[in-house]
C-alpha positions as CSV (number, residue, x, y, z in Angstrom):
1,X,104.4,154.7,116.7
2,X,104.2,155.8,113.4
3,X,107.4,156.8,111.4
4,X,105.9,160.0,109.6
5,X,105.3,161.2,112.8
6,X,108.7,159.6,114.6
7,X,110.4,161.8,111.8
8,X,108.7,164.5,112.2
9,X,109.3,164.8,115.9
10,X,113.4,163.9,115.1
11,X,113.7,167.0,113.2
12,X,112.5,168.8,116.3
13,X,115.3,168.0,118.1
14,X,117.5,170.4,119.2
15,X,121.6,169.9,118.4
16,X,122.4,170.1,122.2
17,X,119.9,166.7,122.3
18,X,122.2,165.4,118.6
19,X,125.3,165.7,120.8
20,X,124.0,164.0,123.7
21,X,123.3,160.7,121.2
22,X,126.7,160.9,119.1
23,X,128.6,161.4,122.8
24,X,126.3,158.6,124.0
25,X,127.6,156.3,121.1
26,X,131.6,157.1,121.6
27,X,131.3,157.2,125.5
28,X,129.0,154.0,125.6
29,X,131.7,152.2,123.1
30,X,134.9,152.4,124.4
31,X,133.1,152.1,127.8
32,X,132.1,148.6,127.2
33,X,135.3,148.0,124.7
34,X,137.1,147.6,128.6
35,X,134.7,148.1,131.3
36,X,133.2,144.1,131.4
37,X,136.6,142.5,131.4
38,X,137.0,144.5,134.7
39,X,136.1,141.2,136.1
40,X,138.2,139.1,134.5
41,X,141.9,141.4,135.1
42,X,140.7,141.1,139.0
43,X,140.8,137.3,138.9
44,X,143.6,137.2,136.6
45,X,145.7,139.7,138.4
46,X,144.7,139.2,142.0
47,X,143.5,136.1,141.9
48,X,140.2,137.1,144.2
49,X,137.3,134.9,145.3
50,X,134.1,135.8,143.7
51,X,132.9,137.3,146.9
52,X,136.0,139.7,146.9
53,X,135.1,141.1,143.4
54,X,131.7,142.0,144.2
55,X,132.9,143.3,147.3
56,X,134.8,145.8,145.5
57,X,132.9,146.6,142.6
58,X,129.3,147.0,145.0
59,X,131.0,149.1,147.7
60,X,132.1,151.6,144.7
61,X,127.9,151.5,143.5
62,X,127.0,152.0,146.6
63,X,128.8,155.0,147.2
64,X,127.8,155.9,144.0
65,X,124.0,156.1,144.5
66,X,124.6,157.8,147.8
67,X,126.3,160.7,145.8
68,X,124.1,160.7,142.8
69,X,120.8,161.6,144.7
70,X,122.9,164.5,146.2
71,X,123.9,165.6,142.7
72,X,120.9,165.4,141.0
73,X,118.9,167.1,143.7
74,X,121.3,169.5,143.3
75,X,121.2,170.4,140.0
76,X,117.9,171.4,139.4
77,X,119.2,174.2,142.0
78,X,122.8,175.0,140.5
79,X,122.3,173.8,136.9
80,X,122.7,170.3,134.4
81,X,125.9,172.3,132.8
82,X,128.3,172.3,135.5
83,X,127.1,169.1,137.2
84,X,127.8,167.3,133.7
85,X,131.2,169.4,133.7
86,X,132.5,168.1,137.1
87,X,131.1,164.7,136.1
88,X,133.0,164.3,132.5
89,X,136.0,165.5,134.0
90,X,136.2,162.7,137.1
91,X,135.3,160.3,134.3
92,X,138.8,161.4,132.1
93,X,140.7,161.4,135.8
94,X,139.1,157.9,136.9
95,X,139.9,156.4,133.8
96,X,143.1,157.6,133.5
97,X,144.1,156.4,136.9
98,X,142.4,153.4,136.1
99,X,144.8,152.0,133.0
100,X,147.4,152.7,135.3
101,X,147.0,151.5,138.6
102,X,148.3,147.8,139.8
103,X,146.9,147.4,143.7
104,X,144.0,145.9,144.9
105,X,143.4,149.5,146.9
106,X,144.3,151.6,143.8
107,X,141.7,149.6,142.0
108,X,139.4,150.3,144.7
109,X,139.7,153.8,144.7
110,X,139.4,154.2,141.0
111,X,136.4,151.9,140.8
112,X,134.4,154.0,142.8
113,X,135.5,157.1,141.4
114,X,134.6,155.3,137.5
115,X,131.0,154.2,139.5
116,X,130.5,158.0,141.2
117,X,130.9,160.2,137.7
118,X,128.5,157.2,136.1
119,X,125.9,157.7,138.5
120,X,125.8,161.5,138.5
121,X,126.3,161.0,134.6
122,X,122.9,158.7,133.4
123,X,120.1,160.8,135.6
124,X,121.5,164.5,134.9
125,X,121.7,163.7,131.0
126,X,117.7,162.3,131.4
127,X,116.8,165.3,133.3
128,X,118.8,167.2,130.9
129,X,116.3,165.8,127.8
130,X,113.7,166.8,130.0
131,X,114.3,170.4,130.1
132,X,115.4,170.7,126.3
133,X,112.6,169.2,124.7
134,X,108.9,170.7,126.2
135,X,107.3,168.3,123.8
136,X,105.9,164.7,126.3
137,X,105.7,162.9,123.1
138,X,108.8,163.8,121.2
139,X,110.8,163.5,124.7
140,X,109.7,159.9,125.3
141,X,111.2,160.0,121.6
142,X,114.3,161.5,122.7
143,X,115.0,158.7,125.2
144,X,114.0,155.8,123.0
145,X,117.0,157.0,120.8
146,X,119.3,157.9,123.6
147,X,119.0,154.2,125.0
148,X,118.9,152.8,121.4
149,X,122.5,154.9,120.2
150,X,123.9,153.2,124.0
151,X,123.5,150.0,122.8
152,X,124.5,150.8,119.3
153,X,128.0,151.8,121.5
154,X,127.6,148.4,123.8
155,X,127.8,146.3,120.6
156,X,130.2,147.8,118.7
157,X,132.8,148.2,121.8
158,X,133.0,144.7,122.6
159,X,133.8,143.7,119.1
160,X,136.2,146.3,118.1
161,X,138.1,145.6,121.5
162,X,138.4,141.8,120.4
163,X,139.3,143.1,116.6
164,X,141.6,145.6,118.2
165,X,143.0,142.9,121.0
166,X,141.9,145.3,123.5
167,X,139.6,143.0,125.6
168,X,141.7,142.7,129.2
169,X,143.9,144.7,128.7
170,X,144.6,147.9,131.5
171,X,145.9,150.1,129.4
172,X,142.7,150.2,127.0
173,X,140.7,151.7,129.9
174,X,142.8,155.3,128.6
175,X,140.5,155.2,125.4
176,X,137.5,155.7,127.7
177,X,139.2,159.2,128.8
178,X,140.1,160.6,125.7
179,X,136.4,159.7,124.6
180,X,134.8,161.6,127.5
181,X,137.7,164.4,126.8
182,X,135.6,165.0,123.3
183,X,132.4,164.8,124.8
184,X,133.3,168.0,127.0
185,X,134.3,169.8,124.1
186,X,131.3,169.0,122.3
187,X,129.3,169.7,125.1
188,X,130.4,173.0,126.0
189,X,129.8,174.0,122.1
190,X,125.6,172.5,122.7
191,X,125.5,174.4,125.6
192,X,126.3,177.8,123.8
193,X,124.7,176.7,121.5
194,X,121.9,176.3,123.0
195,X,121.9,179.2,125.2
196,X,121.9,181.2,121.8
197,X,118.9,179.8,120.6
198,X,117.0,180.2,124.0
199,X,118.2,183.8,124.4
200,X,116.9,184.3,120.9
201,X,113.4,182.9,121.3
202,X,112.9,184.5,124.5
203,X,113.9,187.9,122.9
204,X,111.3,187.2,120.8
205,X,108.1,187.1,122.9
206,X,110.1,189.6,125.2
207,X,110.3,186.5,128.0
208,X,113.2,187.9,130.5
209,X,115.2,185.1,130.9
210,X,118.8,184.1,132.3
211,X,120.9,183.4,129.4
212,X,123.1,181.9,131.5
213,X,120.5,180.1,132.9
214,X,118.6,179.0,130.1
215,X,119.3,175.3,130.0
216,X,117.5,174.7,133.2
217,X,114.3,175.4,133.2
218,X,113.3,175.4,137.0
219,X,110.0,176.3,138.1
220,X,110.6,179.1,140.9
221,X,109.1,177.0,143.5
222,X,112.1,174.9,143.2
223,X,114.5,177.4,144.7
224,X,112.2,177.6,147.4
225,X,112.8,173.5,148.4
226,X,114.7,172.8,151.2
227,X,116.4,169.3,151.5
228,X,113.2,168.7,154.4
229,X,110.8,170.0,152.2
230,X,112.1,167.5,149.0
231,X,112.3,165.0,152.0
232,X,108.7,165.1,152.6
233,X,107.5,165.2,149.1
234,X,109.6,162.4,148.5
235,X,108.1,160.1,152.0
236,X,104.6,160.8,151.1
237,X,104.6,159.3,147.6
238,X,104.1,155.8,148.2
239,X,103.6,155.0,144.9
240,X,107.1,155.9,143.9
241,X,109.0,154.4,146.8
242,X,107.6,151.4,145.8
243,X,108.4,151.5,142.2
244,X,112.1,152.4,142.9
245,X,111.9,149.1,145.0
246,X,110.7,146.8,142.3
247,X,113.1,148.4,140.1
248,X,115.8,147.8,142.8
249,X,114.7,144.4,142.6
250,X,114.8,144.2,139.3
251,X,118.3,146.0,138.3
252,X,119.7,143.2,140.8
253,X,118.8,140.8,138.8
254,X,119.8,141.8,135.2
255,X,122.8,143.5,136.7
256,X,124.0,139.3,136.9
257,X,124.7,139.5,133.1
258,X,127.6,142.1,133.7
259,X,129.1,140.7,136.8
260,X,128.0,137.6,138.3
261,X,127.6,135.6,134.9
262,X,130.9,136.9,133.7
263,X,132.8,135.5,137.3
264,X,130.8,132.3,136.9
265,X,131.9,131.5,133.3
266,X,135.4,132.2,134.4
267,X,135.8,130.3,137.4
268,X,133.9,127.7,135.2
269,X,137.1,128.2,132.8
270,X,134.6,127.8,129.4
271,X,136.5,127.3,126.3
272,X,137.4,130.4,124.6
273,X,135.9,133.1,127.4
274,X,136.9,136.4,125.8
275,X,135.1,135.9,123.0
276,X,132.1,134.2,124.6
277,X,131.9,137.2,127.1
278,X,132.5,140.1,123.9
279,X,129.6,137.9,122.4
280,X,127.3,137.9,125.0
281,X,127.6,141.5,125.6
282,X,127.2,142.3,121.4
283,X,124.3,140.0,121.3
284,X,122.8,141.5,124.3
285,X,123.0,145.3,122.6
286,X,122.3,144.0,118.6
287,X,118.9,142.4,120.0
288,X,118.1,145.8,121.7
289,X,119.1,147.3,118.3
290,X,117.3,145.3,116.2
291,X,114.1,145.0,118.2
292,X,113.6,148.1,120.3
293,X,111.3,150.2,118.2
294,X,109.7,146.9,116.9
295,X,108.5,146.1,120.3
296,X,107.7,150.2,120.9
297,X,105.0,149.7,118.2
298,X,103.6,146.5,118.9
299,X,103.1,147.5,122.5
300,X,102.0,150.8,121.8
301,X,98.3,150.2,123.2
302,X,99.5,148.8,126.4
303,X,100.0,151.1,129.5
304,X,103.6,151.7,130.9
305,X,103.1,149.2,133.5
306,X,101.6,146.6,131.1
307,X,104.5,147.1,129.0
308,X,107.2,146.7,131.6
309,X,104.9,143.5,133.4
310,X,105.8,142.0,129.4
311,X,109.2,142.7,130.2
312,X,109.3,141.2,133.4
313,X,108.1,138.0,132.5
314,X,110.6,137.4,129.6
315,X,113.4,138.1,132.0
316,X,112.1,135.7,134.8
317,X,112.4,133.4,131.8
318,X,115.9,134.3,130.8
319,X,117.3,133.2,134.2
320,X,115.6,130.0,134.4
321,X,117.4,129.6,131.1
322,X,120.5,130.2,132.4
323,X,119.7,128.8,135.1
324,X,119.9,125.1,133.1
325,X,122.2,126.0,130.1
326,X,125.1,123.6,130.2
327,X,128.6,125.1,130.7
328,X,130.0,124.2,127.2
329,X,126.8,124.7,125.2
330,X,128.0,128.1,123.7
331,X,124.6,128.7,121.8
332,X,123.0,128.2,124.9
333,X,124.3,131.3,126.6
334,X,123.9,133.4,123.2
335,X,119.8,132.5,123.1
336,X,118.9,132.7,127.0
337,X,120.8,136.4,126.6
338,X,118.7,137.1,123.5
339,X,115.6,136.4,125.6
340,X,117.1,139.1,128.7
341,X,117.8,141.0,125.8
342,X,114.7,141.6,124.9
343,X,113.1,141.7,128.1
344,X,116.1,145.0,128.3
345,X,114.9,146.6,125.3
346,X,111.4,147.0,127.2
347,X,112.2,147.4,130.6
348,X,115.0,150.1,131.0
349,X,113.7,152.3,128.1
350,X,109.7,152.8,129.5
351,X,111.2,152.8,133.2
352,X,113.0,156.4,132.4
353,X,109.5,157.5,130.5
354,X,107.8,156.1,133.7
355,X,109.9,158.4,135.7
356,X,109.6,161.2,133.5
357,X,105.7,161.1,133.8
358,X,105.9,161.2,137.3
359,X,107.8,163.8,138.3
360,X,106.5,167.3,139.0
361,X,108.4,169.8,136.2
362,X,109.7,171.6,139.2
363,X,111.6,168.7,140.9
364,X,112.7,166.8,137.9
365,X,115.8,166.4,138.7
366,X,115.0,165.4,142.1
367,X,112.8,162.7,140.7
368,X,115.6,161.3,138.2
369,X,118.1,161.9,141.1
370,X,115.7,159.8,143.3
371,X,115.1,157.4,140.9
372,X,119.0,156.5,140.4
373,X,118.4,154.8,144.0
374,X,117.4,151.8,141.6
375,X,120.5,151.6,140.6
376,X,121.0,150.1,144.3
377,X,120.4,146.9,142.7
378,X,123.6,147.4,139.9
379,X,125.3,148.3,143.3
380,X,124.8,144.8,145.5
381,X,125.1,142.6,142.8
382,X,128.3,142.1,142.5
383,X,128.4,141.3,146.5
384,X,124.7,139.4,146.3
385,X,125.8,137.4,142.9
386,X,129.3,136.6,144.2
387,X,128.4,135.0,147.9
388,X,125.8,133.2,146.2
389,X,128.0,132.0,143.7
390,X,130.5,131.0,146.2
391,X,127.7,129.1,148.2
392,X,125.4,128.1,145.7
393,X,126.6,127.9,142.0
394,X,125.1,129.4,139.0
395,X,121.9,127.3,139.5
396,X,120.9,129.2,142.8
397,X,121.8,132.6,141.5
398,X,120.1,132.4,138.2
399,X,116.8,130.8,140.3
400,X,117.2,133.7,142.4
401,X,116.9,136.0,140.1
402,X,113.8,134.1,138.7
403,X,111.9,134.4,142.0
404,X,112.6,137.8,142.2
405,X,111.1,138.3,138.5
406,X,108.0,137.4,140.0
407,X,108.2,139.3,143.4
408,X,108.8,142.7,141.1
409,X,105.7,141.8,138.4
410,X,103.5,141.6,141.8
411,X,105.0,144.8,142.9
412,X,104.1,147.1,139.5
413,X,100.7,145.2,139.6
414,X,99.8,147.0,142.9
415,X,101.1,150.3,142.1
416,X,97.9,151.9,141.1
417,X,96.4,151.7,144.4
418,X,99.6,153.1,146.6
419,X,98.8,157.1,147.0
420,X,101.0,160.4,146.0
421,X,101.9,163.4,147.4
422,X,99.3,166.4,146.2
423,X,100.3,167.6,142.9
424,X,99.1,167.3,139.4
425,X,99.4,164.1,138.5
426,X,97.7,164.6,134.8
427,X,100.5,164.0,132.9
428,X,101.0,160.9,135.1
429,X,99.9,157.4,132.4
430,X,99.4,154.2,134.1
């Protein structure tokens, strides 16, 4: 990609798409300044097996996807705004509740409310970018930097929770409210702000639109979709039920890193585990920093699928990696997460453009909303990782994870010949 042309498509980003990336990076930091250690207060508090953990944390996901489809369906019919709205504000409740609780049922409850406002969050701000930004090329742009200011968040958390003596501790979760409380403020500012400029333009070529409306830019065959119609647009495209399998497959396994790995080291009782864990998770987002837009230029030639194949293949390597890495051999852990790190920085950012190429403008939010079913795999892994830890050790889960690798390169490689429902698919770049 070349940066004349990245620049030039930057400035042709509109300030409701700035705020998304600066509320990205605050939301994102003190998320993972608390949220990986969530873990650790479990076994340290509770005592729980690691089959108990993931119990807990994968019943919350679960829940979680179930109610994001519903919400994102629904929001190309209501609107982004108020979804995003109701969404921020469980986040500051959840997390409130969260540094205070001390049951295993009150963690429970708050857990899933934490994993129900993420899931409605991630797909409703990537529709979002899709209806703010007409522009294919400058919205795959759009993403790249959304996923790249996350992990500028992920690796600065971590650290400045270890610097601040934050990391484990309950009460730190409150810093994740007061950062989603200043997201809603800034929002509702890019959403006027936005509607302003829309009203404005539309004036100008005399377009009669909703003001209130104008963030949402739904086709009117949209409001004309039942839940059986979307049903049946959704069954008869093979193609993409199969891709939200692979990428089931293949958020289960890099979902390890954040839950399974993190039990396994401290059952394993490592020396020093805070910082190994806060190191792990800064190495993980400084490689995705560093490299991202590297790797979006060396790749550029290679079709989305080729690109995420690459991917695939560096993180079946990563597990076998950790798969062998002795317990004590600190530098061990740091290079095999460099390797899934990389393998990250391809894989999650080109699965959302995938997505976004796929879906019809009209069900966008369907699509994305549809799409979040991958997240499915974040929900079991917790459960899968932990009974196979119990049962098997870290050798069996990181193998696992390797086999599976493979299963999900085979899957994208047959993609092309599955078929789709009967709309244009011209945008659509395999």
């Amino acid at each position: 990609m070349n940066s004349d042309v990245s620049l030039q498509r930057l400035k042709k980003f509109p300030v409701l798409m700035w705020i998304l990336l600066f509320g990205s990076f605050i939301t994102r930091g003190s998320y993972y300044m608390v949220w990986p250690f969530l873990a650790v207060i479990l076994y340290e508090k509770f005592a729980l097996s690691a089959t108990q953990v993931g119990l807990i944390l994968s019943t919350a996901a679960i829940i979680a996807v179930l109610v994001s489809f519903i919400g994102s369906s629904l929001s190309d019919r209501f609107g982004r705004n108020q979804l995003m709205y109701a969404s921020g504000v469980l986040y500051i409740i959840s997390f409130s509740l969260l540094a205070q609780v001390n049951s295993i049922s009150g963690y429970a409850v708050v857990i899933t409310l934490c994993s129900i406002a993420t899931a409605l969050w991630r797909p409703l701000t990537s529709a979002l970018i899709g209806d703010i930004i007409d522009d294919s090329k400058t919205r795959e742009l759009a993403m790249q930097a959304l996923y790249f200011v996350v992990n500028v968040g992920c690796a600065v958390g971590p650290m400045l929770g270890v610097w601040l003596g934050l990391t484990g501790e309950q009460s730190s979760f409150g810093i994740t409210a007061v950062a989603f409380a200043l997201l809603l403020i800034l929002l509702h500012w890019g959403f006027k702000n936005h509607q302003q400029t829309h009203k404005a333009k539309s004036a100008s070529v005399d377009n009669n639109v909703n003001a209130n409306n104008s963030v949402e830019k739904s086709d009117k065959k949209t409001s004309h979709l039942n839940r059986q119609q979307i049903i049946a647009t959704l069954s008869a495209d093979k193609l993409f039920q199969c891709l939200i399998f692979a990428n089931i497959l293949c958020m289960f396994i890099y979902a390890q890193m954040d839950t399974s790995l993190i039990q396994y080291l401290t059952r394993a009782k490592v020396p020093n585990l805070l910082q190994l864990i806060s190191s792990l998770i800064f190495t993980n987002a400084l490689v995705i920093i560093s490299t991202q837009f590297i790797l979006l230029r060396l790749m550029a030639q290679l079709s989305l699928i080729k690109r995420i194949q690459v991917g695939l293949v560096l993180l079946m390597c990563s597990q076998i990696w950790l798969a062998i890495n002795p317990l004590t051999f600190f530098w061990g852990w740091i290079g095999a997460i460099v390797v899934m790190s990389l393998a990250e920085a391809i894989l999650f950012p080109t699965m959302n453009v995938h997505i976004d190429r796929l879906a019809p403008d009209h069900l966008r939010g369907v699509y994305f909303g549809a799409a979040s079913l991958y997240e499915l795999g974040f929900a079991v892994a917790p459960l899968g990782g932990g009974i196979i830890l119990d049962h098997f050790s870290g050798f069996g889960l990181f193998m696992t994870g390797a086999g599976l690798s493979l299963l999900v390169i085979y899957l994208y490689s047959i993609l092309n010949k599955l078929p789709r429902p009967k709309f244009d698919n011209s945008k659509i770049t395999q």
